[in-house]
N, C-alpha and C positions, 0 to 999 in steps of 0.2 A: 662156555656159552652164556652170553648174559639172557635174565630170565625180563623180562617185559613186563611190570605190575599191570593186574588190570581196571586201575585207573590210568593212569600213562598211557591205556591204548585207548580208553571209554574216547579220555581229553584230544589225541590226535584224533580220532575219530570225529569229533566235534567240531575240529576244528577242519578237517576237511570240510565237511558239511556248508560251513559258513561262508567260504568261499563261491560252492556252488549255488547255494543259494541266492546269495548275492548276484550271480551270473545270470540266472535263470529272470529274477526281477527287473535288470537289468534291460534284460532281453528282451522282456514282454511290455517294458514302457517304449523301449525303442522300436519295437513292434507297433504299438498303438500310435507311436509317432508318424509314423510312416504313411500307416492307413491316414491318420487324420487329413497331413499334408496332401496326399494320390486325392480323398476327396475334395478337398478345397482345390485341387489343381484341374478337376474333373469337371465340379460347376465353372469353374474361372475358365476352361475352355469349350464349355456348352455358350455361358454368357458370351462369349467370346465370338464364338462361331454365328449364334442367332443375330449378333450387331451388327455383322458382315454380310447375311442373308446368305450363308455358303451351306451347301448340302443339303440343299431341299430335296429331297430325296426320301421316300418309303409312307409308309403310314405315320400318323403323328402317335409318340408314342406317351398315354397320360403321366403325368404328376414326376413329369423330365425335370423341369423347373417350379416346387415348391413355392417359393416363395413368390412367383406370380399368378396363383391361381386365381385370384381376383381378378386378376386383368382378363386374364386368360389365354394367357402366356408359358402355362407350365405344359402344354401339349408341345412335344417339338419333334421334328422328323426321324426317322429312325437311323437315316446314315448319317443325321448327323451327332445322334447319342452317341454310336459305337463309335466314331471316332475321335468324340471326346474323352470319352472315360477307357479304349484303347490308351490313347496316349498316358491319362494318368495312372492307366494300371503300368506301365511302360516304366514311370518313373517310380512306385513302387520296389517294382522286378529289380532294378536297378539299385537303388539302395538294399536291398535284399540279395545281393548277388549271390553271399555265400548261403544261402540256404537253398536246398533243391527245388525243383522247379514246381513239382505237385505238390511239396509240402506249403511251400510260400504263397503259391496259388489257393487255395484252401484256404487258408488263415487270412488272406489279406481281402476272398470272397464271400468266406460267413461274417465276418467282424464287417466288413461295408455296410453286407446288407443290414445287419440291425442297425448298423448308425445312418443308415440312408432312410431306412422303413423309420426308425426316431426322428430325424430331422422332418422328414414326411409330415407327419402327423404334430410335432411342435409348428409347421409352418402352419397346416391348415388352420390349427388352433390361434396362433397368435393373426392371422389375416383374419378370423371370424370372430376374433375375441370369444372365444370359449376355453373351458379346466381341457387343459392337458390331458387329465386324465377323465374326463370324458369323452376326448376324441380318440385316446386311444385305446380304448375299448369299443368305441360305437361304429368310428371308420374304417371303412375298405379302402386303401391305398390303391393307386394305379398301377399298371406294369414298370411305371418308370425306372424306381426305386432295383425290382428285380434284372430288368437289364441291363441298369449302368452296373450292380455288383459283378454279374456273368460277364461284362465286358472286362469290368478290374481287374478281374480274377485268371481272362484269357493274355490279357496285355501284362499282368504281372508276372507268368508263365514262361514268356517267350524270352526275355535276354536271357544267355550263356554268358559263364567266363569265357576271358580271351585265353587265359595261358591255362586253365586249371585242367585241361584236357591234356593237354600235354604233358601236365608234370603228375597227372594222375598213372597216364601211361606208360611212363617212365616207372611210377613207383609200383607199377603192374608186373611190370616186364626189365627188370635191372639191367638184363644182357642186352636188350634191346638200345636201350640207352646208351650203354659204353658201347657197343661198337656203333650209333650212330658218331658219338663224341668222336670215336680213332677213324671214321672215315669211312669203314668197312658196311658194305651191306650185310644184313641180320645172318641171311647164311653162312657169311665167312667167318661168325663169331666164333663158330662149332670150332672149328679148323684149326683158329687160330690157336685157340685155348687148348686143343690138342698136342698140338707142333711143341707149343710151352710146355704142356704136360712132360711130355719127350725128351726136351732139351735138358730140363732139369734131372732126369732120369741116367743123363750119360756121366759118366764120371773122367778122370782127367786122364786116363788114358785110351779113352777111344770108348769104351764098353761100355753096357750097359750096367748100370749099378742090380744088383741082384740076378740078374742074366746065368 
């Protein structure tokens, strides 16, 4: 039996390590990527929607659109927030496929919101010419900011894989699999694998082997 030094394990240990980590950072930039993109696709179809005058619809909800509050253009309807930032938690969800659906939801809802309640308060400051960090201590943001996240977070929720259900069930249930494969409905699987049981059981002159 060979004996393992233990450096030789410290070092593969290590080196597992390095891997995962790797993984993990990996993970969390392409995370942030994601969110970033879902919000820029979020304003791009608020802006989008308000040039068209579609979805006038509900109370207006404040500080929707930052960066016009000057005008005073940041108050914008309420169906037609959520169905702006629906869609971009949509695309979210979607790049996100493999992760589950309340975990992704979660992460792509809190991380919004700080970058929406941020950009918030960078807007107000750079429209009013004032420190950043005077408005973000002194201001009260609108609802805006908290709606569009809870929409992100319901629109990033909702895609499913296509096939990952099925090959989940598969790997749930193996019998179920092969005899979908052989044809046979799930009850006949019992049967069949019996009958085989049996057959291999007879030996070459008619009898049963141990019999």
């Amino acid at each position: 039996m060979t004996r393992v030094s233990p450096r030789s394990y410290a070092g593969t240990r290590r080196a597992r390590r390095v891997p995962r980590a790797l993984s993990l950072v990996g993970g969390a930039g392409a995370g942030l990527l994601v969110v970033l993109v879902s919000l820029l696709a979020g304003y791009g179809w608020l802006y989008g929607l308000r040039q068209t005058g579609s979805l006038r619809v509900g109370p207006p909800v404040a500080d929707s659109l930052p960066l016009l509050q000057l005008a005073g253009f940041d108050r914008q309807p309420l169906a037609r927030v959520v169905v702006a930032w629906l869609l971009a938690g949509l695309i979210a969800g979607v790049a996100l496929i493999r992760v589950r659906p309340l975990q992704r939801a979660s992460i792509v809802g809190v991380l919004g919101l700080v970058l929406l309640l941020i950009s918030s308060q960078a807007a107000d400051a750079l429209a009013r010419n004032l420190r950043f960090s005077h408005v973000l201590i002194s201001r009260r943001p609108g609802f805006g900011p908290l709606v569009e996240a809870v929409m992100l977070a319901v629109g990033c929720a909702l895609p499913r894989p296509v096939f990952g259900s099925e090959r989940a069930a598969r790997r749930r249930s193996p019998r179920l699999g092969v005899a979908r494969d052989s044809g046979l409905r799930p009850g006949q699987y019992r049967h069949a694998a019996e009958h085989d049981r049996d057959r291999d059981h007879v030996g070459a002159d008619g009898h049963r082997v141990g019999a």
